[in-house]
C-alpha positions as CSV (number, residue, x, y, z in Angstrom):
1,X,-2.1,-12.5,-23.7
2,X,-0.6,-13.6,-27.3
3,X,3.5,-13.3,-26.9
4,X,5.2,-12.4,-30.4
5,X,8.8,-12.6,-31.3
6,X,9.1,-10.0,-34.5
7,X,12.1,-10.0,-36.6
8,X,12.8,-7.5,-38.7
9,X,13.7,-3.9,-38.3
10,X,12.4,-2.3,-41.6
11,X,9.8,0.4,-42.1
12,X,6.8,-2.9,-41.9
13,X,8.5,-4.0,-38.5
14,X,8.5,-1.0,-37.4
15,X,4.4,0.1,-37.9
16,X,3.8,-3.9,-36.5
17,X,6.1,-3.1,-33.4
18,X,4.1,-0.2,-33.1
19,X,0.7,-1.6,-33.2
20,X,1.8,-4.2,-31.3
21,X,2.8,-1.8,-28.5
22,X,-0.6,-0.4,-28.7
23,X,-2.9,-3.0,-28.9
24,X,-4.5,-5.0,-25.7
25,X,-3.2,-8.9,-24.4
26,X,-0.5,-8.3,-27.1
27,X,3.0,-8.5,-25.8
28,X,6.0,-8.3,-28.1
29,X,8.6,-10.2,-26.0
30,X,11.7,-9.7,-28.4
31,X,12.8,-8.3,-31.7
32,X,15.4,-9.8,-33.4
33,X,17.3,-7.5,-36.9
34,X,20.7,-8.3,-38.5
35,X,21.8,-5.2,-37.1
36,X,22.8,-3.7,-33.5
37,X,22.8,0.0,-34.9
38,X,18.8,-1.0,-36.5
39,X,17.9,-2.4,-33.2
40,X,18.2,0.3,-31.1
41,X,15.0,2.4,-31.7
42,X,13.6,-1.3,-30.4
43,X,15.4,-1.6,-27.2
44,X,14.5,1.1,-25.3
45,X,10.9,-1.0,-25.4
46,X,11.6,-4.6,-25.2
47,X,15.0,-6.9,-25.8
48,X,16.6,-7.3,-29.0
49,X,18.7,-9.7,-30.2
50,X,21.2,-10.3,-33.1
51,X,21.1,-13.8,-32.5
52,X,18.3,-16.5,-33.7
53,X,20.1,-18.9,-31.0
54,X,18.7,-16.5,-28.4
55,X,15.4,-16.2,-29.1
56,X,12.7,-15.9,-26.6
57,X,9.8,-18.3,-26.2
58,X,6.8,-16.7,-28.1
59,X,3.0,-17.6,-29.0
60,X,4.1,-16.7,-32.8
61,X,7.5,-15.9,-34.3
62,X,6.9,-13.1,-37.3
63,X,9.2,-12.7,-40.2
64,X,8.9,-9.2,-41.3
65,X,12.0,-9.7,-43.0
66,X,12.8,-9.4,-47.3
67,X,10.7,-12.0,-49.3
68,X,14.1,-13.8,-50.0
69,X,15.1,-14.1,-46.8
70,X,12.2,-16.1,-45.5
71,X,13.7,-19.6,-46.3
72,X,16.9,-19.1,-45.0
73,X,15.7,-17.4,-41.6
74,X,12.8,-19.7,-40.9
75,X,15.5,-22.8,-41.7
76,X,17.9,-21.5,-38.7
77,X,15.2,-21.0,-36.5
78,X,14.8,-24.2,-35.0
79,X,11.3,-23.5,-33.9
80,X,9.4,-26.7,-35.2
81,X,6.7,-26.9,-32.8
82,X,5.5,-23.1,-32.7
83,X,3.7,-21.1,-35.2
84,X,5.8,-18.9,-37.5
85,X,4.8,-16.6,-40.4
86,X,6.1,-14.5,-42.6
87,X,4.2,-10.9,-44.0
88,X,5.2,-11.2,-47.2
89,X,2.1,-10.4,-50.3
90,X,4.5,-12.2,-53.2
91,X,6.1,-15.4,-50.8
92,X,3.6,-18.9,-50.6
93,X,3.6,-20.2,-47.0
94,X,5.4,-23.2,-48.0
95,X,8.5,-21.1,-48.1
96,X,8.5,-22.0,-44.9
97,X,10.8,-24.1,-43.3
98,X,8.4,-25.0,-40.2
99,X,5.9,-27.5,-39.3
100,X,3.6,-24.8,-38.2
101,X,3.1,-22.0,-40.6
102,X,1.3,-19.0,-41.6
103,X,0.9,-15.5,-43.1
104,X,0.5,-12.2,-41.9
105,X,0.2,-9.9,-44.6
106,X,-0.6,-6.6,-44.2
107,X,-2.2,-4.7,-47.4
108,X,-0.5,-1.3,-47.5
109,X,2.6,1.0,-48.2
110,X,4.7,1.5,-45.5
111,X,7.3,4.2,-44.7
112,X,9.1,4.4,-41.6
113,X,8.4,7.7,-40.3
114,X,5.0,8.0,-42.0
115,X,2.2,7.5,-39.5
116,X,-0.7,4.8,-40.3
117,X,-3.6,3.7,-38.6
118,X,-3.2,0.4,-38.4
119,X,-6.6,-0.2,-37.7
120,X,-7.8,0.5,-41.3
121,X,-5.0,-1.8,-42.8
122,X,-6.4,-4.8,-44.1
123,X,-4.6,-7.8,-43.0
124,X,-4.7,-11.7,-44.9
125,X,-4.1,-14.4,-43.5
126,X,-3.2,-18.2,-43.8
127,X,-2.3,-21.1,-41.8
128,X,-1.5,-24.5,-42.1
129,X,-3.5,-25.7,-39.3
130,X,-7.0,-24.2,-38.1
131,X,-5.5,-24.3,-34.9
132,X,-3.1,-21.6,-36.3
133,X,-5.6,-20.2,-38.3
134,X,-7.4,-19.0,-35.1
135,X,-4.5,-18.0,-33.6
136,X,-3.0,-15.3,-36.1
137,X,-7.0,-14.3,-36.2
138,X,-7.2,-13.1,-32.4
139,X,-3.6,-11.3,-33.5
140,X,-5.3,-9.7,-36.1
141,X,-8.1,-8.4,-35.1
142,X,-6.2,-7.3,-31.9
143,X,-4.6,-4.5,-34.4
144,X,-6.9,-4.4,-37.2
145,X,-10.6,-4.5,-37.9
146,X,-10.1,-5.6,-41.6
147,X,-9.0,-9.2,-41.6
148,X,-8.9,-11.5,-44.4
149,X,-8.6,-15.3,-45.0
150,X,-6.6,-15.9,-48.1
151,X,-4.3,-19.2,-49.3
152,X,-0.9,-18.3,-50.9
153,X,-2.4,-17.7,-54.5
154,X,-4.9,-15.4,-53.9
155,X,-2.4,-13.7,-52.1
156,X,0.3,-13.3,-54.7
157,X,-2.6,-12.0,-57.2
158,X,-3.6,-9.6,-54.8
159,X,-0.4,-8.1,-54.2
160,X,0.2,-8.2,-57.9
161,X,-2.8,-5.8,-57.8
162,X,-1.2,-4.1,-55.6
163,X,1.9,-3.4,-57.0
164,X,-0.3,-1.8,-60.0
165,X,-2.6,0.4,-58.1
166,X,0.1,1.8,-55.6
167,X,3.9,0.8,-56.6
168,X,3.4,1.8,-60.4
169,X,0.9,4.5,-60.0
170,X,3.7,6.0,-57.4
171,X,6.3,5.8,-59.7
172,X,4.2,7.6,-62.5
173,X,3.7,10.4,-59.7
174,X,7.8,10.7,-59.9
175,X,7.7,11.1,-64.0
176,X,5.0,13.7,-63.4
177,X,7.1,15.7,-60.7
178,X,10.2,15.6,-62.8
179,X,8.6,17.2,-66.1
180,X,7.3,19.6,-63.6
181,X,10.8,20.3,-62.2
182,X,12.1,20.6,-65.5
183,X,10.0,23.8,-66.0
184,X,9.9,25.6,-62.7
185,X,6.4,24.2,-61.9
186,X,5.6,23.7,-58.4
187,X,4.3,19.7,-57.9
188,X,1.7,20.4,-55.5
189,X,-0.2,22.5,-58.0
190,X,-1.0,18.6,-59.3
191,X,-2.6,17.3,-55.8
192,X,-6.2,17.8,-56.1
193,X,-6.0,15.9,-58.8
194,X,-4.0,13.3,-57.4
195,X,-6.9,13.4,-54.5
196,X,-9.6,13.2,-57.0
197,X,-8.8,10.4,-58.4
198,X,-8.0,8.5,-55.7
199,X,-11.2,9.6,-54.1
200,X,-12.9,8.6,-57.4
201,X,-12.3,4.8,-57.3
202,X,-13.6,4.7,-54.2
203,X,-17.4,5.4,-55.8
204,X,-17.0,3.9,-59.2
205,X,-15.0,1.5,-60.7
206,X,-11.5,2.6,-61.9
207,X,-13.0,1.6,-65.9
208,X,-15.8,3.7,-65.5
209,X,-13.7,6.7,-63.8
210,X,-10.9,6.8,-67.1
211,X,-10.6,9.8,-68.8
212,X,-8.0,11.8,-71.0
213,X,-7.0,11.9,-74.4
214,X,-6.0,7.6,-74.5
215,X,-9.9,7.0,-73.8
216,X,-10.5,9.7,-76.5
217,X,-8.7,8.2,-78.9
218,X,-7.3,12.2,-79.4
219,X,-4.3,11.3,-81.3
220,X,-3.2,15.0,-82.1
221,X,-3.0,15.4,-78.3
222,X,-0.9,12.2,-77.8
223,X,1.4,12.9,-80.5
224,X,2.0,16.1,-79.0
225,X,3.1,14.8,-75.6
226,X,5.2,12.4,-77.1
227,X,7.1,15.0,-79.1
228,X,7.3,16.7,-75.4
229,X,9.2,13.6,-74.2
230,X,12.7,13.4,-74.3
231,X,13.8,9.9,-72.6
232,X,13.1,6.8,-75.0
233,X,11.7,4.5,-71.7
234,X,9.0,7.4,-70.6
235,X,8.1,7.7,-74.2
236,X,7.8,4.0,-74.2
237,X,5.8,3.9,-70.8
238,X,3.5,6.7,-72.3
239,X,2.9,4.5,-75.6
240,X,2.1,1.5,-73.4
241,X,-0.4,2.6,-71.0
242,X,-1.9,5.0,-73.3
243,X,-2.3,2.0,-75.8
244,X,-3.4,0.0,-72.6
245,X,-6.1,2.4,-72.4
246,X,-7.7,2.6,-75.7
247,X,-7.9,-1.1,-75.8
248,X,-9.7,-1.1,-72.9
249,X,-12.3,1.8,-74.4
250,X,-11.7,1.4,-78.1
251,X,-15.6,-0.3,-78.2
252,X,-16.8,2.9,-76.4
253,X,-15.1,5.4,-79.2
């Protein structure tokens, strides 16, 4: 049975507490937040604490806590002798104030109340010792069955990946809805496509799956959508990617 300390209460510590819970020879012994009032969908399950003095003894001690936070917290921990990580994509394990370290990263978008099989998340990992290494293995493949062994760099280009493929195509989702709320159309009328696509790059790569007037090089078309734009930083984005685009294809035109 591996016994984990997790602090953090965000929308991450809450989908770890949760597959946590649910996993085999996994026991979540305490959860430590900032906040009483953010603790207490915890503590009907296991103690909580607001205090790093009172922590429990644990196997692992996991920061799912903001990326500049990690330093500070794993500094006032006093824990030099057991293993504690931090979930962070962006954050190199040396952040670290401990003599054993690691990472737990899991690869994916989290929202509180939206449900996840955390099965299916891919989850990286990194420790200082192999010892440790082994360790945060067994925790990972108690939750998950897609685990990864990554050092800090990888890691940070990964998650700049990332940040393209799901933080920046999200946010291009919110331009889209607003032009539709700006003329009465409903959004939803745009979610097969959204589905297609994302169902696309899972058969072909995203270069080979580009289409639309940028590839084309249909300048008429672009012009026309620019002319359509009204707010000098979405024109901009629009000019960008679109230029982005027939860079990438321009020896295909």
């Amino acid at each position: 049975m591996l016994s984990v300390v997790l602090l953090g209460t965000g929308n991450l510590a809450h989908h770890l507490f949760s597959a946590f819970l649910n996993a085999k020879a996994v026991n979540v012994v305490q959860v430590y937040g900032r906040s009483a009032a953010h603790l207490e969908s915890f503590a009907k399950d296991v103690p909580t604490t607001t205090d790093l003095a009172s922590l429990e003894q644990a196997d692992v001690y996991l920061l799912a806590i903001k990326d500049d936070s990690i330093a500070e917290v794993s500094q006032k921990l006093n824990r030099s002798n057991t293993l504690v990580v931090h979930t962070s994509g962006s954050v190199s394990m040396d952040a670290l104030a401990t003599n054993r370290k690691g990472v737990f990263y899991p690869l994916q978008s989290f929202s509180k109340d939206r449900a996840i099989n955390f099965k299916e998340v891919p989850i990286c990992l990194e420790a200082g010792q192999p010892e440790d290494l082994n360790l945060l293995q067994d925790l990972a493949n108690k939750v998950s069955t897609s685990v990864h062994l990554m050092n800090s760099e990888k890691r940070r280009k990964l998650h700049l990946a990332a940040v393209f493929i799901n933080n920046f195509t999200n946010h291009l989702y919110q331009l889209g809805e607003q032009i539709c709320e700006e003329e009465n159309i409903p959004f939803n009328i745009l979610y097969p496509l959204i589905q297609e696509t994302a169902k696309k790059v899972a058969h072909l790569s995203p270069r080979d799956a580009q289409t639309g007037p940028a590839k084309r090089n249909d300048q008429l078309t672009m012009k026309d959508h620019l002319d359509l734009l009204k707010n000098p930083i979405h024109k901009e984005i629009y000019q960008l990617v679109s230029e982005s685009i027939r860079r990438t294809h321009e020896e295909k035109l």
